[in-house]
N, C-alpha and C positions, 0 to 999 in steps of 0.2 A: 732528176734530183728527187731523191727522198720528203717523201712531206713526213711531218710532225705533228701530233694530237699530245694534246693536254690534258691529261686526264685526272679527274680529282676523286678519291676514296678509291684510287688504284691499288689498293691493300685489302681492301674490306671482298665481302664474298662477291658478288657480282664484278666489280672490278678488276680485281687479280686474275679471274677467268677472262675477261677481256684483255689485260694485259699480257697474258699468257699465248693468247688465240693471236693476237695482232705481231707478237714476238715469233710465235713460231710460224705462223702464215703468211706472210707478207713483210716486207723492207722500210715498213713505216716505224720512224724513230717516235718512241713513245718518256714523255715527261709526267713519271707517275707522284702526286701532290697527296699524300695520305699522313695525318697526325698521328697515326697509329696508337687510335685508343683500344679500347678492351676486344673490340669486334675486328681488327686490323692487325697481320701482321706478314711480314714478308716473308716467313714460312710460306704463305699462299701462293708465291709467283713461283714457287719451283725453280727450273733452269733461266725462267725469262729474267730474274735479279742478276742475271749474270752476264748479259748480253752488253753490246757496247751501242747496242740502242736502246737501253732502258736506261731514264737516268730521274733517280726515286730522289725528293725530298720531304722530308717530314719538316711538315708545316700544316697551316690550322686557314681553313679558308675564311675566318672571321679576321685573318689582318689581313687585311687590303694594301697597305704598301710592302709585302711580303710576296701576294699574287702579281702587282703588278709588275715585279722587280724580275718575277721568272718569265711572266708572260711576255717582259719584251727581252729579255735574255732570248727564250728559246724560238721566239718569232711563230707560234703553232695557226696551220693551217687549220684545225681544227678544236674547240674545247667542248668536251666530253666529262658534265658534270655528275657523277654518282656518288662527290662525299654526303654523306648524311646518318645522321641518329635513326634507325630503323625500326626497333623491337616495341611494337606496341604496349607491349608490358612493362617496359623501363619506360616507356612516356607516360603512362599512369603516374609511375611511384615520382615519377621528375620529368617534368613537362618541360622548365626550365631550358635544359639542354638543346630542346629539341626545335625549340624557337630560337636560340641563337645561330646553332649549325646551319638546319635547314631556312629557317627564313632570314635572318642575316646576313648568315654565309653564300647564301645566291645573291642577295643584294649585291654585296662587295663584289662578287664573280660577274656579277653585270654591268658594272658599274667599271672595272677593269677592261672586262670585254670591249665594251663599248666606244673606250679611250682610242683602247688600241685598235680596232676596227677603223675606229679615222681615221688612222696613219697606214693605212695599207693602203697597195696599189691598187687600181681597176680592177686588174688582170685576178690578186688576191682576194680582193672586196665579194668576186662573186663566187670563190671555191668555198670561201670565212660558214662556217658556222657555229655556234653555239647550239649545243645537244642537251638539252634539259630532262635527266632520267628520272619519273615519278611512278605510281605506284594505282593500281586499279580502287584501291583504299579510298581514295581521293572520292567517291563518285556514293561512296557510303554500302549500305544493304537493297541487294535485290530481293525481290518476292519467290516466289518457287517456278515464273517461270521469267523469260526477259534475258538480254546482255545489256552488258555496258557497251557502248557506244565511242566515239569520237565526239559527240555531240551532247550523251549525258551531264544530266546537272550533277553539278558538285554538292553532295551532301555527307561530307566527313562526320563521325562520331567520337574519333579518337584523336588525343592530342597529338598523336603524330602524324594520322593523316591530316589532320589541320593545318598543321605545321608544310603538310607536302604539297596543299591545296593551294597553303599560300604563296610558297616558290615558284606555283605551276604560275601563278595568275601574275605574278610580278614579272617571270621571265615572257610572258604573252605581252603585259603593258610596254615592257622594253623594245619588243618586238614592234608594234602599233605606233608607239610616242617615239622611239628612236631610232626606229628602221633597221636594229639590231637583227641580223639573219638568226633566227629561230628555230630548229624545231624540238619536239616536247616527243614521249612517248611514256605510257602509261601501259605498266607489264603485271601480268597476272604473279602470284605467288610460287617465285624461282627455289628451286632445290638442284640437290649436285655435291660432289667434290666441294671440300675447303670450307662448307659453310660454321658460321658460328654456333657450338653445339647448344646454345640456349633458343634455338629456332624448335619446331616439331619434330620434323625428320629427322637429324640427328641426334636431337633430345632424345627421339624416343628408341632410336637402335642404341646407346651407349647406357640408356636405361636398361635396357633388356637386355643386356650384355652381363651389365654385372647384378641381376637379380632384384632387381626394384621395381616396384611398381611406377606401371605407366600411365601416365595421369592424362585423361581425357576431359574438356571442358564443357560441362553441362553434361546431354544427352549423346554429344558426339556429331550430333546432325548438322553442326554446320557447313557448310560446303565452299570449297577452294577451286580455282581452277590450275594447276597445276604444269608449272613450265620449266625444263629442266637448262640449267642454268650457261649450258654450252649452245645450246641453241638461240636462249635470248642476246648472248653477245654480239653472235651471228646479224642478229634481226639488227641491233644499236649500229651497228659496222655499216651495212645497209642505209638505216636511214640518216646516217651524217651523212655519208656519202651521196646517196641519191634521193635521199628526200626533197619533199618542196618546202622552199622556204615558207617558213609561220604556219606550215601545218602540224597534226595532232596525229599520230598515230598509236592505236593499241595493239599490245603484244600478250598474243596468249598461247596455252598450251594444247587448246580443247580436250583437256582431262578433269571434266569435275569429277569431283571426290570428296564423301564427308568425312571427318577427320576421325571418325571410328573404321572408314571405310579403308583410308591410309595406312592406321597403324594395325588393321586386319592385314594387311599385305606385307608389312613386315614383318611380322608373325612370323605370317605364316610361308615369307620368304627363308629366313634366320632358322625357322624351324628346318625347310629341307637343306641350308649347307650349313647352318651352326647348329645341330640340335644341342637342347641342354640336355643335361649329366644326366639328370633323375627322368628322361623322356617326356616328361610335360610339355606343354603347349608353351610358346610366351605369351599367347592369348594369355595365360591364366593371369598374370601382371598386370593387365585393362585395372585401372580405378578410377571412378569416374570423381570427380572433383568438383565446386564449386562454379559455377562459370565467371568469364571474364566479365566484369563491366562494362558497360557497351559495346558487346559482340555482337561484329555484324554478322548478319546469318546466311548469307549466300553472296558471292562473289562469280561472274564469269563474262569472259570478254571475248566479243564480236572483233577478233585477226583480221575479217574479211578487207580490209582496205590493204595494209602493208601486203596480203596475201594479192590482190588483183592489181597497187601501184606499184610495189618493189617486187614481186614472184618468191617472196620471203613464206616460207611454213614451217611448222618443228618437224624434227626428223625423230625426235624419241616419243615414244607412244608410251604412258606413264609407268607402263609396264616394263619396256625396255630401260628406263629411265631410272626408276626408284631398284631394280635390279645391280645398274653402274654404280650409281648412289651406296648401296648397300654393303657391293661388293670393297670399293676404296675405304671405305671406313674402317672396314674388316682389316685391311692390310696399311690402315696410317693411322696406329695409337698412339704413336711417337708423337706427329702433328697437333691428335685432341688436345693431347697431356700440355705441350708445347702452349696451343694458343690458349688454354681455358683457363688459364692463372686465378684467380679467385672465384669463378665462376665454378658452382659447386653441385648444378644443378637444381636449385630450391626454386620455388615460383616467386616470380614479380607483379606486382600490376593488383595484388588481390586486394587491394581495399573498398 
């Protein structure tokens, strides 16, 4: 018999590639839960919106008699949560949002879970889990050398990691106080196919596309680790599945890269298969900008456990990686135009 995963912001970047990856790899019927706001749209699932095991409802994971209405409709073996507010720059200008979605909207998804978790069998009780997908963010700024950890203190700077810090710690209390099977995983900063063009990567090839300057923040030197977005579903697939219950695992790409160092390589990628008219560089476009407030300046994460508990590692090396990236972009204008509706490219977060 088929099992079934639940999955919430199965529309947004990250998700739609997991929806995509589980529709075309495997026999598991997937229940995709996405409000389809600005960052969300079913343009992203490709052929998998078409299967007769996908079965998408737009709805908002802050009503709770909503979730729990599908959660015992579709009976899922598994609930796999990645709706949330993500863009650090729109939690600046509106923080708001980001405390409903992210820390509300877990509540009520645990709060659901957890009903329904009583009323399952034995046999169910011990396959059950709730997957809580957060963010390396959560854990703040590293020094110039160090990872993050399983074990790292949480020290968020930005309202949205705040925001994601406090879902991490509510779905752990649920875990502790209500014996809710748990596990969490915290991923480095995902690129790929599909993503929403107000992220860096795509911001900055569709910048240099049509002749704008590309706005780098600060001096450029902060630093990302970098994991491309077909491999981190992989790793989430993994640890519902075989993870141990109410542990923590971290997902990375082991590609630092400072963010002048990023859009040096789509340069100077774009340059050898799109060169521009006038043969200039797209380097010449670099403008450096303003930096973000409260930019954290080094991010990167210690894999080694999913890598030695599940034999989970990335298979794109950043290079292979931001080359795929580069290349889909090239050949889906149809899609940018498609999801970017008011989104016009101008910076957020600058005050």
């Amino acid at each position: 018999m088929s099992e079934t995963v639940f999955i919430t912001g199965g529309a947004g970047f990250i998700g739609s590639a997991l929806v995509r990856y589980l529709i075309d790899s495997s026999d598991i019927s997937v229940v995709n839960i996405d409000k389809l706001t600005y960052a969300g749209s079913l343009h992203s699932l490709g052929s998998a919106k078409h299967s007769d095991r996908h079965h998408f409802h737009r709805e908002d994971i802050v009503d709770g008699p909503t979730m729990r209405r599908l959660v015992e409709k579709y009976q899922p073996d598994y609930i796999m949560h990645l709706a949330a507010e993500s863009h650090v720059d729109r939690s600046i200008d509106g923080p708001g949002e980001f405390i409903q979605t992210n820390v509300v909207g877990t509540y009520n998804l645990l709060e659901v879970a957890r009903e329904y978790y009583e009323t399952l069998s034995s046999e169910r009780k011990a396959r059950f889990r709730f997957h809580h997908i957060s963010t390396d963010e959560v854990f703040g700024s590293l020094g110039t050398s160090g990872l993050f950890t399983e074990t790292t203190r949480y020290k968020p700077n930005s309202p949205y990691s705040a925001s994601k810090a406090s879902s991490d710690h509510l779905v752990r209390a649920w875990n502790k106080t209500y014996k809710l099977p748990v596990v969490i995983s915290n991923c480095s900063n995902n690129y790929g196919p599909y993503q929403f063009p107000e992220k860096l990567i795509p911001l900055i090839i569709q910048k240099a596309l049509a002749g704008e300057p590309l706005p780098i923040y600060g001096k450029g030197d902060n630093i990302r680790d970098w994991l491309y977005v077909d491999d981190h579903v992989k790793a989430l697939w993994q640890i519902v599945t075989r993870g141990v219950e109410g542990e923590v695992y971290n997902v990375g790409g082991h590609n630092e890269k400072t963010n002048i160092e990023v859009v040096n390589t789509i340069c100077s990628i774009l340059d050898d298969i799109k060169p521009r008219a006038d043969g200039e560089s797209y380097a010449t476009q670099i403008s450096f900008v303003t930096d973000r407030p409260g930019h954290d300046r080094r991010y990167a994460i210690d894999a080694s456990k999913i890598e030695h508990d599940l034999g989970w590692t990335p298979e794109q090396t950043f290079e292979s990686g931001i080359r795929k990236t580069i290349d889909w972009y090239l050949h889906n204008a149809e899609w940018v135009a498609k999801v970017s509706g008011d989104y016009d490219g101008s910076r957020l977060g600058s005050q």
